[in-house]
TIZA-790673 format. One line per field, with one value per residue (C-alpha): x, y, z; residue in three letters. Coordinates in nm, 2 decimals. Example, Ala and Ser with C-alpha at 12.3 -4.5 7.8 and 13.67 -1.06 7.14 Angstrom:
BEGIN
u	(1.23 | 1.37)
v	(-0.45 | -0.11)
w	(0.78 | 0.71)
code	(ALA | SER)
//
This chain:
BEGIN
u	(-0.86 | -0.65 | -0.83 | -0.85 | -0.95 | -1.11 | -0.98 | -1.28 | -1.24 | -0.93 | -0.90 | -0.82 | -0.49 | -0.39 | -0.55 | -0.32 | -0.07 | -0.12 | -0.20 | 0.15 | 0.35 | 0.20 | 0.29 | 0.68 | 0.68 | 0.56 | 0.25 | -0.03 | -0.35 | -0.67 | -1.04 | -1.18 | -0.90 | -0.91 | -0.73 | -0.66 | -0.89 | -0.53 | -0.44 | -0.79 | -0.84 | -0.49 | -0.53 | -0.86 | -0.71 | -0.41 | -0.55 | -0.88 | -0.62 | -0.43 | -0.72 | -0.84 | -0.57 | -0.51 | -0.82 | -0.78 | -0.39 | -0.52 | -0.74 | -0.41 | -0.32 | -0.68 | -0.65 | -0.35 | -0.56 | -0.68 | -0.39 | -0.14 | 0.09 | 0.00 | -0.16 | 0.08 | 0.12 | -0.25 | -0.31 | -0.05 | -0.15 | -0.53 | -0.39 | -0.22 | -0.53 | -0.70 | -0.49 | -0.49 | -0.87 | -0.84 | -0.60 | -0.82 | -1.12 | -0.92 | -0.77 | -1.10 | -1.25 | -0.96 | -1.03 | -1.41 | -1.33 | -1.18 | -1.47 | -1.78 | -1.77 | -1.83 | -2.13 | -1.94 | -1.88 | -1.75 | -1.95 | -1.86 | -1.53 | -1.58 | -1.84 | -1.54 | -1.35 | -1.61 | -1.69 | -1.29 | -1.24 | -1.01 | -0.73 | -0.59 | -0.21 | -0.04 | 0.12 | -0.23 | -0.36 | -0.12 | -0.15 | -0.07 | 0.02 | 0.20 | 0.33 | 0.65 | 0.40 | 0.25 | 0.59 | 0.74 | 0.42 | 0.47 | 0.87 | 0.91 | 0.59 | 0.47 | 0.89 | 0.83 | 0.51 | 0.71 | 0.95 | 0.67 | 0.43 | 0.74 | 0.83 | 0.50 | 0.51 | 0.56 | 0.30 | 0.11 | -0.22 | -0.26 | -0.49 | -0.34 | 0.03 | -0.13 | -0.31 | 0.06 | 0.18 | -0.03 | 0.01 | 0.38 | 0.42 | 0.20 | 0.37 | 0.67 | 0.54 | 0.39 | 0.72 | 0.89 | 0.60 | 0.71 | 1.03 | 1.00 | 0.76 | 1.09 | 1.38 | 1.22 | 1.18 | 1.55 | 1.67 | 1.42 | 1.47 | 1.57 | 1.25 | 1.16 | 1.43 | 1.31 | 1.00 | 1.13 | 1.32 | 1.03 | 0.84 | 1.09 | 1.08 | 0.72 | 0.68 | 1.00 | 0.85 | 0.51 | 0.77 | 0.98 | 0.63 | 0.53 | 0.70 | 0.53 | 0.72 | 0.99 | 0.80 | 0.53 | 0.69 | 0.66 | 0.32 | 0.18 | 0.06 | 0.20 | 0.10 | 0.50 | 0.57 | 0.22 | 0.29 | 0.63 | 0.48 | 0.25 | 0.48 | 0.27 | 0.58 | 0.94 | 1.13 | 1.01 | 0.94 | 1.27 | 1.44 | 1.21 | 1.28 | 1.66 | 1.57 | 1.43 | 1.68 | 1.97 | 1.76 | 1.68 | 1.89 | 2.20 | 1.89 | 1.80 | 2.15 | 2.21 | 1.99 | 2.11 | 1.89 | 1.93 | 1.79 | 1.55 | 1.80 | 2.11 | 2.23 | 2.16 | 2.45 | 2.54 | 2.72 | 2.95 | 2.98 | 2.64 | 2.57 | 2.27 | 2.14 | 2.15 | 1.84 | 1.63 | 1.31 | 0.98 | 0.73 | 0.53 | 0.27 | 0.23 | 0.18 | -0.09 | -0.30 | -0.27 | -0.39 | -0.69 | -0.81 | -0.66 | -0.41 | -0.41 | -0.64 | -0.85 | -1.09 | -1.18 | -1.05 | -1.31 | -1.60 | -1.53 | -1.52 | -1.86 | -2.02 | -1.88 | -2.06 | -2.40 | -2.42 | -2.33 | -2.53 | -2.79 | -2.54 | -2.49 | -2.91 | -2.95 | -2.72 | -2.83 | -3.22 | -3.30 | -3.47)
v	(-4.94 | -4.62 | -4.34 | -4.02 | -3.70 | -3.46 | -3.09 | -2.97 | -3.11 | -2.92 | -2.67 | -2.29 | -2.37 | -2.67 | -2.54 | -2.24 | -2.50 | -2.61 | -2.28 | -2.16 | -2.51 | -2.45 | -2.11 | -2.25 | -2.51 | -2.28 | -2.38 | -2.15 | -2.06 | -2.05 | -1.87 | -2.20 | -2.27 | -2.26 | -1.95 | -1.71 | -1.39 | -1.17 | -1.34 | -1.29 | -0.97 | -0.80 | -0.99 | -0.74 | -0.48 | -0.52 | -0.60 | -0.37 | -0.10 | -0.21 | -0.28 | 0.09 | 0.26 | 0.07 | 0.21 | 0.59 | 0.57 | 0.60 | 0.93 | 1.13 | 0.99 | 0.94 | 1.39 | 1.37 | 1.15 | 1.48 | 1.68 | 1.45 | 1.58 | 1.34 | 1.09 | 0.82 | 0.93 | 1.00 | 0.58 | 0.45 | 0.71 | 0.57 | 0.16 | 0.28 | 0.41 | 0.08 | -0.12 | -0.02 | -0.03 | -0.34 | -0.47 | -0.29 | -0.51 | -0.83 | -0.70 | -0.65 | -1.02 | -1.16 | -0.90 | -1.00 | -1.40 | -1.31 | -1.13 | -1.37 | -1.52 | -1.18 | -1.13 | -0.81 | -0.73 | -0.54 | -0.27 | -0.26 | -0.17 | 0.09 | 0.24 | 0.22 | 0.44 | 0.72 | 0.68 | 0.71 | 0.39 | 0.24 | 0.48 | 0.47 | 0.51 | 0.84 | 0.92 | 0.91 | 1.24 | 1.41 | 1.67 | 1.60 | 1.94 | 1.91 | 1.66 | 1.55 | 1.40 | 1.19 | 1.06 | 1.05 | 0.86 | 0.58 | 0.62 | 0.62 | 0.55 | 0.26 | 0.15 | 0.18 | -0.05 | -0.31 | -0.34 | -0.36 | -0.61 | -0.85 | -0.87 | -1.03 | -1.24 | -1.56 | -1.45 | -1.72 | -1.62 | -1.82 | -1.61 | -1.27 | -1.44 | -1.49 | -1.18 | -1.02 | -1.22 | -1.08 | -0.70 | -0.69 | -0.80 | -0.51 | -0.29 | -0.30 | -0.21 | 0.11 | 0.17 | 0.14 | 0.40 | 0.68 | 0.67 | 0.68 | 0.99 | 1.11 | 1.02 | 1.24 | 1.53 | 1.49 | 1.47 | 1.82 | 2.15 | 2.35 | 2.40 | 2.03 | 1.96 | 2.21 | 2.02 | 1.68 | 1.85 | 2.03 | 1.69 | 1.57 | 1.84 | 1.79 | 1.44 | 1.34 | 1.34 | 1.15 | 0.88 | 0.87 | 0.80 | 0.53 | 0.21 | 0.34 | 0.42 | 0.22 | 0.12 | 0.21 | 0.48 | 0.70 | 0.74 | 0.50 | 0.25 | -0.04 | -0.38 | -0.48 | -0.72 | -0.89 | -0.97 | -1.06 | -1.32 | -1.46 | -1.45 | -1.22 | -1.06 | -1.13 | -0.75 | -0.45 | -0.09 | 0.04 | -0.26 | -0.16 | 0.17 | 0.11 | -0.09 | 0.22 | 0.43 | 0.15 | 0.12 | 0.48 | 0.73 | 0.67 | 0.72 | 1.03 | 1.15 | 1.01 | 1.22 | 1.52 | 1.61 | 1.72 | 1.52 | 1.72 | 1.63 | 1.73 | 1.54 | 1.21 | 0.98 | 0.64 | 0.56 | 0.21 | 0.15 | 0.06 | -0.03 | 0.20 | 0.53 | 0.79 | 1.04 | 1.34 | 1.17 | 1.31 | 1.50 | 1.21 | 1.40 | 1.50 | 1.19 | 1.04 | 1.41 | 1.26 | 0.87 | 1.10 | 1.19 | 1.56 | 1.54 | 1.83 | 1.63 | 1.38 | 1.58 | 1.59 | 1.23 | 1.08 | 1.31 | 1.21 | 0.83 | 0.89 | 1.08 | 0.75 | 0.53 | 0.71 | 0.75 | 0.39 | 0.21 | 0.15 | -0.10 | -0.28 | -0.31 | -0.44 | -0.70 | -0.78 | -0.83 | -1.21 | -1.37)
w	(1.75 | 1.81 | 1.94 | 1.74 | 1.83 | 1.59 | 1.53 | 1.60 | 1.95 | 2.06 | 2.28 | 2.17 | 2.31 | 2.14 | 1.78 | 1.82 | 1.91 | 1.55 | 1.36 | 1.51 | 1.37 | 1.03 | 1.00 | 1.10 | 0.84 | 0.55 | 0.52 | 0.35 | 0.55 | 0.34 | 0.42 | 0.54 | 0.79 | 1.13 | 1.23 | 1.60 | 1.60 | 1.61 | 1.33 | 1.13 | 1.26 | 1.14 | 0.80 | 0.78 | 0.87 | 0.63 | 0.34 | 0.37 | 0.37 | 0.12 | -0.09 | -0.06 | -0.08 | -0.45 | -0.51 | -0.34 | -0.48 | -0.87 | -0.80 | -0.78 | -1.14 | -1.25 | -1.23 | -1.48 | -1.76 | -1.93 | -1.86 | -1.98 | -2.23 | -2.49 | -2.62 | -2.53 | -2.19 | -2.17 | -2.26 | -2.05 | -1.70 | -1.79 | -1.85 | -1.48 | -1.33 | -1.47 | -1.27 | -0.95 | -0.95 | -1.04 | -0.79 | -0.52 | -0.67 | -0.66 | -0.21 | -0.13 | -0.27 | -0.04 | 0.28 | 0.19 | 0.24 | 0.57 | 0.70 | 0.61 | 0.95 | 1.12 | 0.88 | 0.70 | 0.33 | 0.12 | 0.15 | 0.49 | 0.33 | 0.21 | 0.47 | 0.72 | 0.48 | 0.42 | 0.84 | 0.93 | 1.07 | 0.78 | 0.69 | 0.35 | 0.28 | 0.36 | 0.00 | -0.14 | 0.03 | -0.08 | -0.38 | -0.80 | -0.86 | -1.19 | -1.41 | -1.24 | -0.98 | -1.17 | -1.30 | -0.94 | -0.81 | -1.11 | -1.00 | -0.62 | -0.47 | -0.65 | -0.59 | -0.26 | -0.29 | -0.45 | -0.20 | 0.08 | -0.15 | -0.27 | 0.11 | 0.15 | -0.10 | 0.06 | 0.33 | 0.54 | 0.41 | 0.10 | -0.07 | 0.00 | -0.11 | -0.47 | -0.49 | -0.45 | -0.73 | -0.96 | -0.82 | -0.79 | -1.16 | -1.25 | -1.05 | -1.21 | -1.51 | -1.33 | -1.18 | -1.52 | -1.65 | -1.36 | -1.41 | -1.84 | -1.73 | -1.50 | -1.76 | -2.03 | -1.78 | -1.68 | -2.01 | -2.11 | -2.04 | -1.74 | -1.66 | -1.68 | -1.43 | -1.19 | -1.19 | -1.10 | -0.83 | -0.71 | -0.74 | -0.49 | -0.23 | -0.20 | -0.19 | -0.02 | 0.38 | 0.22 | 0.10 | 0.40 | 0.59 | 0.31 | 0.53 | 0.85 | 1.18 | 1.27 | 1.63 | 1.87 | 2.04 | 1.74 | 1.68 | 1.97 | 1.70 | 1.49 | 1.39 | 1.23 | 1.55 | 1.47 | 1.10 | 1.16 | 1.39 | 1.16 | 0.90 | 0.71 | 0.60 | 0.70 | 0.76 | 0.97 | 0.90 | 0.93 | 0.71 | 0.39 | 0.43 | 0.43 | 0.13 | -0.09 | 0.03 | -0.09 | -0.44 | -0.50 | -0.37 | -0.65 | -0.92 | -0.78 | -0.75 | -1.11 | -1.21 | -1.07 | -0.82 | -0.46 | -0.16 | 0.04 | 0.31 | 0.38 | 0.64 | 0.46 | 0.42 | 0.44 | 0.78 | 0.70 | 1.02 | 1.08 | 0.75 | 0.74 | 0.57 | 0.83 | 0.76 | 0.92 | 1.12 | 0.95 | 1.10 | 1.28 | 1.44 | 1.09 | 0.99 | 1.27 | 1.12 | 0.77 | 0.84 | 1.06 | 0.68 | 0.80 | 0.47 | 0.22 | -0.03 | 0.20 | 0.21 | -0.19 | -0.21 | 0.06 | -0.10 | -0.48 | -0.35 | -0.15 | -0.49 | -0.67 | -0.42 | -0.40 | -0.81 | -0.88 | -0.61 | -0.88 | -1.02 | -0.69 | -0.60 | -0.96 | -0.95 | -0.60 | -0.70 | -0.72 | -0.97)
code	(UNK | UNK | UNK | UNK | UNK | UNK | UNK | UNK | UNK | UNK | UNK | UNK | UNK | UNK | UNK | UNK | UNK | UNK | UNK | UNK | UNK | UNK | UNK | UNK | UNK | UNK | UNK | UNK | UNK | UNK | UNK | UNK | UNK | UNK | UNK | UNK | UNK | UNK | UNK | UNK | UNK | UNK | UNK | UNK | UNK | UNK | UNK | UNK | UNK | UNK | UNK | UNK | UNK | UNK | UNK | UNK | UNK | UNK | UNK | UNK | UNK | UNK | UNK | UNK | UNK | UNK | UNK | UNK | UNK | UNK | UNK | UNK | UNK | UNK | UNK | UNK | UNK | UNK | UNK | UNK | UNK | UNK | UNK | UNK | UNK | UNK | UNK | UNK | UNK | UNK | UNK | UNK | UNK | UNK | UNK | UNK | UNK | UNK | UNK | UNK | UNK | UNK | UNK | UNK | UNK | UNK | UNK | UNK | UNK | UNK | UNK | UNK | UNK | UNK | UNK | UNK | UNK | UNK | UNK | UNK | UNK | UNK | UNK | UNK | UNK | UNK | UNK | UNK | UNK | UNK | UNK | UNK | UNK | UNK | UNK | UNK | UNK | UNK | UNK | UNK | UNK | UNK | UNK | UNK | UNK | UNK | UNK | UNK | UNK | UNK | UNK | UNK | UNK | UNK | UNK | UNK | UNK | UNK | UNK | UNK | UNK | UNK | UNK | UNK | UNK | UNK | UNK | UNK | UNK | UNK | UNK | UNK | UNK | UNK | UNK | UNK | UNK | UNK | UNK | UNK | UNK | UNK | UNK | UNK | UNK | UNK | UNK | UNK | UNK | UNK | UNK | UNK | UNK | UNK | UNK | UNK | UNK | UNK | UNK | UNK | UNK | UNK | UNK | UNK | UNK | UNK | UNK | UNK | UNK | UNK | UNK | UNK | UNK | UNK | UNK | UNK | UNK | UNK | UNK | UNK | UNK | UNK | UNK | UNK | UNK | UNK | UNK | UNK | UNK | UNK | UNK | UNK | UNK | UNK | UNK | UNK | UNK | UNK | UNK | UNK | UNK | UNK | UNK | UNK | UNK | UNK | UNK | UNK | UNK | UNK | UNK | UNK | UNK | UNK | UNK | UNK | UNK | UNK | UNK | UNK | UNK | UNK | UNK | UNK | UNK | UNK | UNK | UNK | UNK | UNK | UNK | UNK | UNK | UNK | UNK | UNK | UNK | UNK | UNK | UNK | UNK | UNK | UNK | UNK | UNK | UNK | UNK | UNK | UNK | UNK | UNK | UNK | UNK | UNK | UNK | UNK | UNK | UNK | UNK | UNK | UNK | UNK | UNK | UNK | UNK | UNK | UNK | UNK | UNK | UNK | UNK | UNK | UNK | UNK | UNK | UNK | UNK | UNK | UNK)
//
């Protein structure tokens, strides 16, 4: 009888060996599988940050639900605001599958937010001053989410690959939504138009951070060469950002509006958008929960938390 030897059995070496020639042959990693602590560990890190900042990323809008300036766009900013609690829910189930083995939860989760230790995503400490924000969030930040999210759509985590599926197809609607909210300021008065353009000016360095910095160097941090490995997602930083700036910048222009920059161009030589760096250091203050709205973001999360905990205790109690 021929010999076997059981998985269980293997050295580390040999059962990353095996983790590694899955991954290479497309294969989908579940919870229960045997998986490297880098891999686990980044997987926690991703999609915990994702997860919240689904979850921090409707507060801006959630602001505009009374403001709105009617009742249609009143129901469709609230269906918006709906959703992305709901996809943070459905993140941080998945995050929550990956961190059973180290004894953690969900609550954990959100403890590490309120402590620091988990950073949400820069665009979402930024301010909703008027109306054109709300329409440029639905328009350009959530279109920058889909072009990060579809590139992980095939990711080698099985569960986090689905969850995607679901999100991005959402998304789109909430894209569509922003720019509706855009079109009919565009096609208002000159005041209107000011307003999208203001929109713009404000938000543009926030959007040009969205993708993250395009290595190390910059801001002495980044995990891209890690998921890139793991085939957690297939392009870096820098190629999703050339991505939105191929997809949006002849819709801004269409529109009439000025980019913040003026040295932007396409260079066809390199085949590239050629743009003015942001303000990194700016950006390592903002993820440090030092953005102009962190502050009153983190503390209407925490009053959220600490009035609602009844909820969780009840359900907990066993029969």
């Amino acid at each position: 009888m021929e010999n076997t030897i059981s998985f269980e059995q293997l050295s580390e070496e040999a059962k990353y060996e095996h983790f590694m020639k899955r991954i290479e042959a497309g294969d989908k990693i579940e919870a229960e599988d045997w998986m490297p602590d880098d891999y686990r560990m980044t997987l926690i890190k991703l999609i915990s940050m994702h997860g919240i900042s689904e979850i921090m990323g409707a507060l801006p809008e959630k602001e505009w639900v009374p403001k709105a300036p009617s009742l249609k766009r009143k129901l469709g900013i609230m269906a918006k605001v709906q959703d992305e609690m709901g996809h943070g829910q459905l993140l941080l189930r998945v995050a929550e599958d990956l961190m059973k083995p180290l004894g953690k939860s969900r609550e954990n989760i959100i403890q590490d937010l309120l402590s620091g230790d988990l950073k949400f995503h820069n665009v979402f400490h930024m301010e909703a001053k008027t109306w054109g924000d709300a329409g440029l969030i639905g328009w350009l930040v959530d279109g920058a989410a889909i072009i990060s999210q579809t590139n992980m759509l095939d990711a080698s985590y099985g569960p986090y690959a689905r969850a995607l599926k679901r999100i991005c197809a959402e998304e789109v609607f909430h894209a569509q939504h922003g720019e509706a909210i855009i079109m009919a300021l565009a096609e208002g008065t000159d005041e209107q138009k000011a307003m999208i353009q203001d929109s713009l000016d404000r938000w543009w360095e926030a959007l040009l951070m969205f993708f993250g910095p395009a290595d190390a160097s910059t801001t002495g941090t980044s995990k891209q060469d890690t998921t890139i490995k793991y085939r957690i997602r297939t392009k870096t930083n820098e190629e999703l950002r050339q991505d939105f700036f191929t997809k949006y910048i002849p819709r801004v222009l269409s529109l009439g509006l000025k980019l913040p920059d003026e040295t932007m161009h396409f260079d066809q030589e390199s085949g590239m958008w050629q743009y003015k760096q942001p303000d990194w250091s700016k950006f390592k203050q903002i993820i440090k929960n030092n953005g102009p709205k962190s502050k009153d973001r983190l503390r209407l999360r925490e009053i959220s938390c600490s009035n609602n905990k009844w909820v969780i205790d009840a359900l907990s109690v066993k029969a």
